[in-house]
Phi, psi and omega in degrees: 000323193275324210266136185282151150295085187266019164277353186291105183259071183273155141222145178216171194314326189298308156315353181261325179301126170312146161305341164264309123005301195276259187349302173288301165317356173232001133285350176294002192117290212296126170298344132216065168293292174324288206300320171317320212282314201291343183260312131346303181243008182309297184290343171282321193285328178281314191309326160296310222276298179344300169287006176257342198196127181272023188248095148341321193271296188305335199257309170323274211289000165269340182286319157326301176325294178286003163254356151297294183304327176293330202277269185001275146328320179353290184306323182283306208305120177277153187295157177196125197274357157251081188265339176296304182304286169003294215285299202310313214273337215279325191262339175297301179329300154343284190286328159305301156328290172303343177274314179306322175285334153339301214280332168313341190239312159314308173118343182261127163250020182278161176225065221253164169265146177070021168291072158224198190260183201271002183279317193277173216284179188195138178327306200295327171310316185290357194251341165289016152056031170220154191274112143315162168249165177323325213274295189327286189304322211270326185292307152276020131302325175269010162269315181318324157321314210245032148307140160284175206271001174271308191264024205227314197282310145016286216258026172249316180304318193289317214239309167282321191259338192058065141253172193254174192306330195256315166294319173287346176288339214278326180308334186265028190025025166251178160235169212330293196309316199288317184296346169308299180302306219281308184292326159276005155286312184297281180325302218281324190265328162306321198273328191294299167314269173258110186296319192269013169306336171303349193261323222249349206244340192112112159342296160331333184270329174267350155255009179310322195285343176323315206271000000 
């Protein structure tokens, strides 16, 4: 019911609407308004929700949840120019439960990040905005693996979601300085392992962890 066509190549105004703006037309009400938002932001939101869990089913029905309780909710919901973090930290919280409830019968209580195999396409590629060869792609994925699932999750929030340090402190429960060190730690391990990744992904990237 929630989930956009995202083959559908219509554009209409609602999809053109600032975000913040469209976040206020869907506490006003209008379905689609709503319907906008869920097609804004669906794919970024699976991609994420993705890497905490290979259970298809389980990443569905916590992204439904949430997007029922927004429509549900819509009127309680306060306005906000940090709507990405919301979304973002609302479906982990999410996706952390059911893995949690899971786990009560299974017995695994982990909650690890980036749990995939190294053939898919992986965020940081899409946030270097530049094109690799397979060798290329196939090489930072495998240093990125050997990132912690923390600095993994960090530079996919930063770099793929575009938030700043302080929204990602509030997704991650640290604060701002931890989130420095992660990202710079992360990038710092990366620049070491491979040098001329700086030619290739852009000076901006590795230094971003700083900020």
């Amino acid at each position: 019911m929630l989930k956009p066509d995202i083959h559908d190549k219509r554009q209409n105004a609602w999809e053109k609407t600032d975000e913040t703006l469209l976040w206020q037309q869907f506490r006003e009400g209008p379905q689609e308004a709503f319907q906008a938002l869920v097609q804004h932001f669906y794919r970024e939101l699976h991609f994420y929700g993705g890497r905490f869990t290979r259970d298809s089913d389980l990443l569905k029905d916590c992204m439904q949840d949430l997007f029922l309780d927004l429509w549900t909710y819509r009127a309680k919901i306060v306005q906000t120019q940090y709507i990405r973090p919301y979304l973002y930290k609302s479906l982990r919280r999410k996706i952390h439960r059911e893995m949690m409830r899971h786990a009560s019968v299974t017995g695994d209580d982990g909650f690890v990040f980036d749990d995939l195999s190294s053939e898919e396409i992986t965020a940081e590629q899409a946030l270097i905005r530049t094109e690799l060869s397979d060798y290329q792609t196939a090489r930072l994925n495998a240093l990125l693996e050997q990132l912690s699932d923390r600095q993994r999750e960090a530079i996919h929030l930063k770099f793929y979601g575009e938030l700043s340090n302080e929204e990602i402190a509030d997704i991650l429960a640290v604060n701002k300085q931890s989130v420095a060190n992660l990202l710079h730690r992360g990038l710092r391990r990366l620049r070491e392992s491979w040098p001329s990744l700086l030619s290739l992904i852009g000076y901006w990237l590795l230094e971003s962890g700083h900020k």
